[in-house]
C-alpha positions as CSV (number, residue, x, y, z in Angstrom):
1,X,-11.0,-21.1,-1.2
2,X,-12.1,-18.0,-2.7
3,X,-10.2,-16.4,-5.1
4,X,-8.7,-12.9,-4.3
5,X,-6.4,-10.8,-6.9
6,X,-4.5,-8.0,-5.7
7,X,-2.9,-5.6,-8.6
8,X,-0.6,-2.6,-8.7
9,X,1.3,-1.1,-11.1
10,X,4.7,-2.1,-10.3
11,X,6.1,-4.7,-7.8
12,X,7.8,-2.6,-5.3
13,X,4.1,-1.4,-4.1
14,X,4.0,-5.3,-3.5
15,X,7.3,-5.5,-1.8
16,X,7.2,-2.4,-0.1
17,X,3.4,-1.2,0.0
18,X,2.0,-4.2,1.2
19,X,5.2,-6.1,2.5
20,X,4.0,-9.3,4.1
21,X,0.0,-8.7,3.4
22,X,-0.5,-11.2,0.4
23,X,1.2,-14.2,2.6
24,X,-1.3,-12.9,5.7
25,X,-4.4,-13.1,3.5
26,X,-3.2,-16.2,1.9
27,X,-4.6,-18.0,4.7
28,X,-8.1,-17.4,3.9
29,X,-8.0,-17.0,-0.3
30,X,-6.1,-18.0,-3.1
31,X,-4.1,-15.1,-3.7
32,X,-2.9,-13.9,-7.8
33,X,-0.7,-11.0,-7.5
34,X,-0.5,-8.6,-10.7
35,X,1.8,-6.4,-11.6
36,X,4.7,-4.9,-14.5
37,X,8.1,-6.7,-15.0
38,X,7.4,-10.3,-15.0
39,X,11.0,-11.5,-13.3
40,X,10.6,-9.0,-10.2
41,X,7.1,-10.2,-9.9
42,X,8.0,-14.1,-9.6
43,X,10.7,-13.3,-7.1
44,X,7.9,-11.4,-5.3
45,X,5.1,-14.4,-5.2
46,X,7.8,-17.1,-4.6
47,X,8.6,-15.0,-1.4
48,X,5.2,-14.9,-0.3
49,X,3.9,-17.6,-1.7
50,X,1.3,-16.9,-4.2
51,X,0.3,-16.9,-7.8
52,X,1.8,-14.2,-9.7
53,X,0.7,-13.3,-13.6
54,X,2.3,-10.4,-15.0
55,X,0.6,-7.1,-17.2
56,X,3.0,-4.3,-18.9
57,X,1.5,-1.6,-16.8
58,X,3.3,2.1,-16.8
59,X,3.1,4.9,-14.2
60,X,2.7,7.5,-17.4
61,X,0.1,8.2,-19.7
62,X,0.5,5.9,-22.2
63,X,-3.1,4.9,-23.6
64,X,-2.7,2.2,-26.1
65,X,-0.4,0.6,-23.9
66,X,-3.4,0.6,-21.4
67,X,-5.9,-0.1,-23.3
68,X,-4.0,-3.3,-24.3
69,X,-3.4,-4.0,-20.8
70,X,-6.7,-3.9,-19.6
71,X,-8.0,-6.4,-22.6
72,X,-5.3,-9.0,-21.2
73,X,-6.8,-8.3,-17.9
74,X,-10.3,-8.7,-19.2
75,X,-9.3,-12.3,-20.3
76,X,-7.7,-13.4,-17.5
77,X,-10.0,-12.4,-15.5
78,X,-13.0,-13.9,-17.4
79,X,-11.3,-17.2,-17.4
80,X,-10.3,-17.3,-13.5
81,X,-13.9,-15.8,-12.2
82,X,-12.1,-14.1,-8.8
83,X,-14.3,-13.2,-5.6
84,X,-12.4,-9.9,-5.5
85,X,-10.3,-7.8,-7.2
86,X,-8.4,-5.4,-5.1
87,X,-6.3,-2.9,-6.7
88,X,-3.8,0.0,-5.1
89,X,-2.3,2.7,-7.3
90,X,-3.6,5.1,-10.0
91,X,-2.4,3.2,-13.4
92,X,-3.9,-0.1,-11.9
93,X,-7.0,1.2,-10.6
94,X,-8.3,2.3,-13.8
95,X,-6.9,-0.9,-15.5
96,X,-7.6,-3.2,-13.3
97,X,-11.3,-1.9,-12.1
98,X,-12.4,-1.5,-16.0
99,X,-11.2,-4.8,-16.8
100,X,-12.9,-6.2,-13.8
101,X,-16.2,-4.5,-14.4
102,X,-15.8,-5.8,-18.1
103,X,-15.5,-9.3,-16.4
104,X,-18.3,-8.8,-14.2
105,X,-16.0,-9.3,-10.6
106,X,-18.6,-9.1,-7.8
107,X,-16.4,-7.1,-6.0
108,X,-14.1,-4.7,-7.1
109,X,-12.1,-2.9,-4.5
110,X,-9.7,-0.1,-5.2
111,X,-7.5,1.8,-2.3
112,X,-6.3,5.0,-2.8
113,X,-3.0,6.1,-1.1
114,X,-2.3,9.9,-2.8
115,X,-3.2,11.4,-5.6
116,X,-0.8,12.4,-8.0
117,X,-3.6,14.4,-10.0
118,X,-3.4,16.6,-6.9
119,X,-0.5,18.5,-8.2
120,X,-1.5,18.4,-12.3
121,X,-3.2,21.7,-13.3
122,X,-4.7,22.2,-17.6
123,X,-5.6,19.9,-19.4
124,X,-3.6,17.0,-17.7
125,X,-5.7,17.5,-14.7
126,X,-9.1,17.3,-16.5
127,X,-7.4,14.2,-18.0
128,X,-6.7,13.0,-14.4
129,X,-9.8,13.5,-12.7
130,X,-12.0,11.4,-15.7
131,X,-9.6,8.7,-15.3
132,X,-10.1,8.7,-11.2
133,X,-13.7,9.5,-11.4
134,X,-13.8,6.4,-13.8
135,X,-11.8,4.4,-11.9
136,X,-14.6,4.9,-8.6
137,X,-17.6,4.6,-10.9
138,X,-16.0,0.7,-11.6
139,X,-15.5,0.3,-8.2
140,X,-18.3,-1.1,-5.6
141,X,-15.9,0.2,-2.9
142,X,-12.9,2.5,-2.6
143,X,-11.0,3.0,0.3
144,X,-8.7,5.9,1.4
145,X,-6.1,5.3,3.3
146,X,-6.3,8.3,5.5
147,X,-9.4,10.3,6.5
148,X,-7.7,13.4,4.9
149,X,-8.0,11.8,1.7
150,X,-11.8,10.7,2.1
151,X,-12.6,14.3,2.6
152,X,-10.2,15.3,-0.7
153,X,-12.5,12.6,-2.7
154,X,-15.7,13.7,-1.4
155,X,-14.8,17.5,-2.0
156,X,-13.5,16.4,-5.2
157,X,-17.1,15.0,-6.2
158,X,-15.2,11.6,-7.5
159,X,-17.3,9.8,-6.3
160,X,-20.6,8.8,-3.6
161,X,-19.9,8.7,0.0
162,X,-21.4,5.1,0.5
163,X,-18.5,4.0,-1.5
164,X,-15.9,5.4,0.9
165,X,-14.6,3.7,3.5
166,X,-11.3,4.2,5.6
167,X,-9.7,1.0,7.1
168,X,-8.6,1.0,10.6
169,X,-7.2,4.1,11.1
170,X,-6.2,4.7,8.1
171,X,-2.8,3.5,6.4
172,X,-2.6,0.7,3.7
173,X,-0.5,-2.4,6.2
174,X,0.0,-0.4,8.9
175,X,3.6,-0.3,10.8
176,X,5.6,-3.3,11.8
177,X,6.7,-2.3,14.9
178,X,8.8,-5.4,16.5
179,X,10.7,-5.0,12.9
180,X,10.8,-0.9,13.5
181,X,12.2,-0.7,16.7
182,X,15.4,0.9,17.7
183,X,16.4,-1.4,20.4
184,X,17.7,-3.7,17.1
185,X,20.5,-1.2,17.1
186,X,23.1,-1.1,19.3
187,X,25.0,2.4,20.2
188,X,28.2,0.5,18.8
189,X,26.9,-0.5,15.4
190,X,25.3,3.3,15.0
191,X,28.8,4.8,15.9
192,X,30.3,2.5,13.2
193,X,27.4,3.7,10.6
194,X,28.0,7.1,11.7
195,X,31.7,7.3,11.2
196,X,31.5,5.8,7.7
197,X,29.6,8.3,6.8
198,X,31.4,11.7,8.5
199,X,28.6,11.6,11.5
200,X,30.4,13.4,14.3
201,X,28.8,12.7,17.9
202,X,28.3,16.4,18.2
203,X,26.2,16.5,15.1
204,X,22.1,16.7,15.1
205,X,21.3,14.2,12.2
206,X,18.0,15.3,10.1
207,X,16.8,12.0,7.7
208,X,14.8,12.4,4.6
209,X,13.6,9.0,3.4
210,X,11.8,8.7,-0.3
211,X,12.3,9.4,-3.5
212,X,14.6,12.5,-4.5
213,X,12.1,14.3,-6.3
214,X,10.5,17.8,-6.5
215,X,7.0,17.0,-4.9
216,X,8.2,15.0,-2.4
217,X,9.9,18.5,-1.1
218,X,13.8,18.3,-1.7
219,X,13.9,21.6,-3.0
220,X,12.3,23.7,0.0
221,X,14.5,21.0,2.3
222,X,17.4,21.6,0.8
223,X,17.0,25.8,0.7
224,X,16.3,25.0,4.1
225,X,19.0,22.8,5.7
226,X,21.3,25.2,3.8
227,X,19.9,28.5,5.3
228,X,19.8,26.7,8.7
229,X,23.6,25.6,8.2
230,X,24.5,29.3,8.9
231,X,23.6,29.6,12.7
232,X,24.3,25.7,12.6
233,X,27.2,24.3,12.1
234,X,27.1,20.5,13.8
235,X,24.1,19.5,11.8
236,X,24.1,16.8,8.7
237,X,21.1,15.6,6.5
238,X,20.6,12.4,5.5
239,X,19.1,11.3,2.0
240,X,17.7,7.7,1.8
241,X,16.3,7.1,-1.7
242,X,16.7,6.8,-5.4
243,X,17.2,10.4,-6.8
244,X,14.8,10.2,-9.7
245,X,15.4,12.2,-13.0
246,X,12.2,11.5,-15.5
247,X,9.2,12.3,-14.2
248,X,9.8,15.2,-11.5
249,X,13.3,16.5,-11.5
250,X,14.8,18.6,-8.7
251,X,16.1,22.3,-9.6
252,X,19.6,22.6,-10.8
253,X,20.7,23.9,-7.1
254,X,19.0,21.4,-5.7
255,X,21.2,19.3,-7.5
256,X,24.3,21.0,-7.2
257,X,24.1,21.2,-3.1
258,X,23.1,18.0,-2.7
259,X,26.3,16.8,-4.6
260,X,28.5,19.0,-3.6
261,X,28.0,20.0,0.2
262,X,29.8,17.7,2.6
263,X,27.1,18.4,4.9
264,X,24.2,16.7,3.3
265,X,25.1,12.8,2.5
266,X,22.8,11.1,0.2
267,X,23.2,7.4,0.3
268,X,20.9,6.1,-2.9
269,X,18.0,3.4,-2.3
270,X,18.0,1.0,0.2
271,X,16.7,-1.9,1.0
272,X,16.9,-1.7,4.9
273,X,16.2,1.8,6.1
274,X,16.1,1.0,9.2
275,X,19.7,1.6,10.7
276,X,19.9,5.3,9.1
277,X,16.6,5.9,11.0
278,X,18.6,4.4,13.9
279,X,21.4,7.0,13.3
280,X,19.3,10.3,13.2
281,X,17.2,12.5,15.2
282,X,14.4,13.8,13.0
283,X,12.9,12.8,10.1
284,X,11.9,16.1,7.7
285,X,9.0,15.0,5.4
286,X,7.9,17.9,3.5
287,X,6.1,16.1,0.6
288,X,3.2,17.9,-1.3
289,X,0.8,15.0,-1.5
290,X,0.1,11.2,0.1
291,X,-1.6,9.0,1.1
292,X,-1.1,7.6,4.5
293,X,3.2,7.8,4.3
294,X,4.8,5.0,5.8
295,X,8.4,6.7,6.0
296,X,6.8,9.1,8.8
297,X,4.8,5.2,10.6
298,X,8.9,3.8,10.0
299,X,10.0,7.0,11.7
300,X,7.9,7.1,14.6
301,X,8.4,3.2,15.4
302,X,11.9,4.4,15.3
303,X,11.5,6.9,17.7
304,X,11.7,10.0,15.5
305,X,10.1,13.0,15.7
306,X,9.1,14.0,12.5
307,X,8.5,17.6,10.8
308,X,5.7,16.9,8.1
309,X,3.5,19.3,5.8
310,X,0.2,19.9,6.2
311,X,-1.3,17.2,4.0
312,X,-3.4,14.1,4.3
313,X,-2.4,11.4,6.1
314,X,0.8,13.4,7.4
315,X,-1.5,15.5,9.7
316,X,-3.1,12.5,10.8
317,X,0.1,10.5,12.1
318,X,1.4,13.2,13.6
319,X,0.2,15.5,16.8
320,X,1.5,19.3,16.9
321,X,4.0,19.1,19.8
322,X,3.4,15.9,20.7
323,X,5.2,13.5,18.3
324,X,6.6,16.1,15.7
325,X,5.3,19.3,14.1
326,X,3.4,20.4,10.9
327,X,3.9,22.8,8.6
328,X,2.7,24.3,5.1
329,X,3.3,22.7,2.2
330,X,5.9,24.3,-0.2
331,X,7.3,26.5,3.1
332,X,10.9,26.9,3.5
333,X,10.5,29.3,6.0
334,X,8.6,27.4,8.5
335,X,11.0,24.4,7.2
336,X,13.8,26.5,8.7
337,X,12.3,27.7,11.7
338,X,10.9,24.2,12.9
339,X,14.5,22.6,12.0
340,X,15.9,24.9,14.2
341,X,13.8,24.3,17.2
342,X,14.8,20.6,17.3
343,X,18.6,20.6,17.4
344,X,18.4,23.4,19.6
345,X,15.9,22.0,21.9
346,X,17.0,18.4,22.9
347,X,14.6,17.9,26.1
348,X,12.1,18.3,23.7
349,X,13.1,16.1,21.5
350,X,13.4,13.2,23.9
351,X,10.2,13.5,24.6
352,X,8.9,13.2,21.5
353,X,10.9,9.9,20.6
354,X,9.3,8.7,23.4
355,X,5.8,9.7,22.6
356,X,6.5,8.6,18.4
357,X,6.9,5.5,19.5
358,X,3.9,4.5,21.5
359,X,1.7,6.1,18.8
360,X,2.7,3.8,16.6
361,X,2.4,0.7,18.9
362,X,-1.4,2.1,19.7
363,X,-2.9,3.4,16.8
364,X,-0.9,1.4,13.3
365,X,0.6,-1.7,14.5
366,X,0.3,-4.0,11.2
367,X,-1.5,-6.8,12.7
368,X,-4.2,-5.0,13.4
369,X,-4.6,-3.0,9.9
370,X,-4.3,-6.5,8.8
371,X,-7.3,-8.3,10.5
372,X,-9.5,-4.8,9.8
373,X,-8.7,-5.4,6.1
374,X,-9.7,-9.3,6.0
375,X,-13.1,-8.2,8.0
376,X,-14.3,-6.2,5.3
377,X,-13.7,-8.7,3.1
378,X,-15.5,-11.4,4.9
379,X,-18.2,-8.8,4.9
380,X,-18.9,-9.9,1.1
């Protein structure tokens, strides 16, 4: 079997990014996953049952730390002579594509699911754009994981066209929608969920799911589902995801309504999202930059509508009227104004469900984004 090495920067991308891909491809290569924190990381290839060899990689600038990670790289790599290398995420593109180049892989593969660079302005975001233009020059192929993002790169000047590719269309591992499906849910356990939580039936339930942090949206959702809280009293918003304090903290207010009004009910990380999607009506997902988001694929198997900004990827999923709504980034107006539409509008709002739903089974099923994937590599 060839040998295939697939690398980003943490495990959770693994786990959560890619949940379930490494054991599909291990049919057809010997599969080495790479990542930070060596214990998480075994945990992770005993599950799926590959090789696992860990690299200190950090989601911050930190360049002797990378430059020492990509010369451990280089030697492993040397030694075990992989077919492909096939990296996802900005720290372990650039380490894992130089080190592979350094190592002469044949082919070196890199997907790109959002740019963080997007929203760096200065001197960081000259910085930024060597690093990703350095990255693709390392790379014989890069793929986008939404058409929106191909565009970005080629407007960008990051890179050649030929080198672009979008898989399928578009998304990292797709949607597992037998596994996203809220027929697993029955209207008894949701009441129970609901109740533990201060869900009255009368309430219309909006859902965030993500990390709590400032470019994700929270601010503008949070001015929003306040404002909206005055003409609307039977509404609650759900928060599913770690509130993160380091790299991109919320504003103070932010903060202080999230903690302190009864109406909004954040609920940390966890592992199974699934029965607070079953529990809501609408997903809000006003993030500032992605990929090819997989909260709003979860959502949509789930039968949510979804309100989205108008970015990559989010504009792609989702079809004005049809399965949700789009608005501009940073907007807390139009946040407000679509917010209020759906829990005054329920006919509308049934039909949607309806239609989020069969999108996903068409267009993202996991399967399929699979099998797209392991032709292109049989292609070399």
């Amino acid at each position: 079997m060839k040998k295939l090495i697939r690398i980003t920067t943490v495990p959770i991308s693994l786990e959560k990014l890619l949940e379930n891909q490494l054991k599909f491809m291990s049919d057809y290569y010997e599969i080495t996953a790479i990542s930070a924190d060596k214990e998480r990381l075994s945990q992770f290839g005993e599950q799926q049952g590959v090789k696992t060899f860990e690299v200190a990689l950090t989601r911050k600038i930190t360049p002797l730390q990378d430059l020492k990670a990509v010369l451990k790289l280089y030697k492993y790599l040397k030694n075990e002579k992989p077919f492909i290398v096939h990296t996802h995420t900005p720290k372990a593109g650039i380490v894992g594509m130089l080190a592979s180049y350094l190592a002469k892989v044949p082919n070196r593969l890199h997907t790109v699911a959002g740019m963080p660079l997007m929203e760096a302005t200065g001197f960081k975001r000259k910085i930024l754009n060597f690093v990703e233009k350095l990255t693709y020059r390392c790379a014989t192929k890069v793929y986008p994981n939404s058409f929106g993002l191909q565009q970005i790169i080629i407007d960008e000047g990051f890179t050649t066209t030929n080198k672009l590719k979008v898989i399928a269309n578009g998304s990292s591992n797709g949607i597992d929608t037998t596994y996203f499906n809220p027929k697993v849910y029955s209207e008894s356990t949701n009441n129970n969920l609901k109740k533990s939580l201060g869900i009255t039936k009368k309430d219309f339930v909006f859902i965030f799911v993500g990390r709590i942090v400032g470019d994700k949206g929270i601010n503008e959702l949070i001015s929003a589902f306040t404002s909206l809280l005055n003409d609307n009293s039977n509404i609650k918003l759900l928060l599913v995801g770690p509130l993160e304090t380091d790299l991109d903290p919320l504003k103070a207010q932010t903060i202080q309504q999230i903690n302190n009004n009864p109406k909004i009910i954040p609920v940390g990380y966890q592992q199974d999202v699934r029965p607070y999607f079953a529990i809501a009506d609408v997903l809000v997902f006003p993030s500032y930059r992605e990929g090819f988001p997989n909260v709003v694929m979860q959502a949509g198997a789930m039968g949510l509508p979804s309100i989205v900004s108008d970015i990559n990827g989010c504009n792609e999923i989702i079809l004005e009227g049809k399965n949700g709504f789009i608005v501009p980034v940073k907007s807390t107006e139009n946040l407000v104004n679509m917010m209020g539409f759906c829990c005054n509008d329920v006919n509308s709002m049934v039909k949607m469900s309806n239609f989020a739903r069969n999108r996903m089974l068409e267009k993202y099923q996991r399967e399929f984004v699979w099998n797209e994937l392991l032709k292109e590599y049989q292609l070399f």
